[in-house]
N, C-alpha and C positions, 0 to 999 in steps of 0.2 A: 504494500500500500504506500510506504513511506518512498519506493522507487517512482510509482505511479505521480504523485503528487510531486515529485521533483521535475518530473517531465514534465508536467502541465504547467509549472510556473516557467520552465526554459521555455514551453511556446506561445505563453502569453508575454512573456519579455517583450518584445517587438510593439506587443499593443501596447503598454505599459508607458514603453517611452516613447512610440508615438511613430513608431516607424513601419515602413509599408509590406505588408504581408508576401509580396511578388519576392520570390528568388529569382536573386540576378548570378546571370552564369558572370564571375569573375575570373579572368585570365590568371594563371599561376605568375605569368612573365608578362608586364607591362612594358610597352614600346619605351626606350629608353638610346638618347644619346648622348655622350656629352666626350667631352677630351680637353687638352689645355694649350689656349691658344696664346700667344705674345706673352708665355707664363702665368695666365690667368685660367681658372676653372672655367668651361664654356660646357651650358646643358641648353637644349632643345627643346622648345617650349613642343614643336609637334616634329615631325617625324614624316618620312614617304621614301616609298620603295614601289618604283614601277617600271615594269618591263615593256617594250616595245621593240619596233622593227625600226631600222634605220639604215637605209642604204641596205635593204635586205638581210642586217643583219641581227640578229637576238640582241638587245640591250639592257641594260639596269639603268636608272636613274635613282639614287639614292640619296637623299639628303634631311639636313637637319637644322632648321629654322630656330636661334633663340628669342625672341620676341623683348620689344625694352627698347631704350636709348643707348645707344645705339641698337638697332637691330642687324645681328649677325646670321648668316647662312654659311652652312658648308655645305658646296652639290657637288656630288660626283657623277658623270658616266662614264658606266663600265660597259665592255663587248663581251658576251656571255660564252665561257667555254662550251656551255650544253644548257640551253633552253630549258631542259627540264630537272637539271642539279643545280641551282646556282653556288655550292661551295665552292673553295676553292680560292686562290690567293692572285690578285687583280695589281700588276705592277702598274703605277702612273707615269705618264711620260705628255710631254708637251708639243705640241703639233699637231695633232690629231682629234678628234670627238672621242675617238675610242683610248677607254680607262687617262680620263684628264679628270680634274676637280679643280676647284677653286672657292677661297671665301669671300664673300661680300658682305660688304657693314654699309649698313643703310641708315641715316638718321632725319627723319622726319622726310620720309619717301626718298630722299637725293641721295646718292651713293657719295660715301666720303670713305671708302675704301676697297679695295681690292688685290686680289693673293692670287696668282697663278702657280697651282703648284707643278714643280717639273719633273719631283720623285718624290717615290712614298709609294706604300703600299695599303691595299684595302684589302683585307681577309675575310673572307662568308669561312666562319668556322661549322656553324649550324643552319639548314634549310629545311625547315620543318613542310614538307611540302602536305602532308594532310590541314597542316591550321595556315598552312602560307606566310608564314614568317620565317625571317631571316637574323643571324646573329653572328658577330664576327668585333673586331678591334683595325683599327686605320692608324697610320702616322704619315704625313707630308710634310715637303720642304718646298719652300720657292721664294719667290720676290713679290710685291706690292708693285704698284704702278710707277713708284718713285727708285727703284731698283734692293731697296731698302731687305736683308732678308728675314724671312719671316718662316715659322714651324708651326704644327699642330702635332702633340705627344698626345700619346698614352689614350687616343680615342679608343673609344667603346661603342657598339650599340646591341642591343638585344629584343626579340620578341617585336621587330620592327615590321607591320604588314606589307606582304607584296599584294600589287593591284598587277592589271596588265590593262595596257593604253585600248 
């Protein structure tokens, strides 16, 4: 009896304090990126990973949006070794669409910066292809517009959704 009535008060908790009786499926891994840019902590307010064709060929576009004053973006696209694995370790190199990146700092719409990077790498450690997310770690080097140089260390992302264009 004393189990029974321990139950009922765990599932009246919810009403008690006023919250909504719907189960929400919650993700174990939430979409997450962040790394450290100019020496500072840089996290992603949101998050995108989408494949397309380009010049007929498979592509990623992955990026990570912080949102704020300044507003900073790292995008990268990459050219997909196999459309249907995206793991695997995506060298960056400059001249090309395929596997370049760059970040942009935007403040009050008008770009007041930019990073071309020329090397670095982006890793898909994990590609969850039944829930379509992606998880892996980045690091890039290059220059800003002023020739100035500039890194991103220690990037991370995980549980980031693929869309396809």
């Amino acid at each position: 009896m004393a189990v029974r009535s321990r139950a009922l008060s765990l599932l009246c908790l919810p009403v008690a304090l006023g919250l909504p009786l719907t189960l929400q499926r919650v993700s174990a891994e939430e979409a997450v990126m962040s790394a450290t840019f100019e020496g500072k902590p840089w996290t992603a307010s949101f998050t995108l990973a989408q494949t397309m064709q380009m010049g007929g060929k498979p592509m990623l576009n992955l990026s990570g949006t912080e949102q704020g004053s300044p507003t900073m973006t790292f995008n990268s696209m990459l050219e997909l070794k196999d459309p249907n694995d995206l793991s695997g370790g995506y060298l960056l190199k400059t001249g090309s669409p395929a596997n370049s990146a760059n970040f942009n700092i935007l403040d009050s719409g008008a770009m007041v910066g930019h990073v071309r990077f020329s090397s670095g790498e982006i890793v898909i450690n994990k590609y969850d292809a039944a829930a379509k997310t992606i998880s892996g770690h980045f690091s890039a080097s290059g220059k800003d517009e002023s020739g100035k140089p500039e890194e991103v260390t220690d990037g991370k992302f995980s549980g980031i959704p693929v869309t396809v264009q």
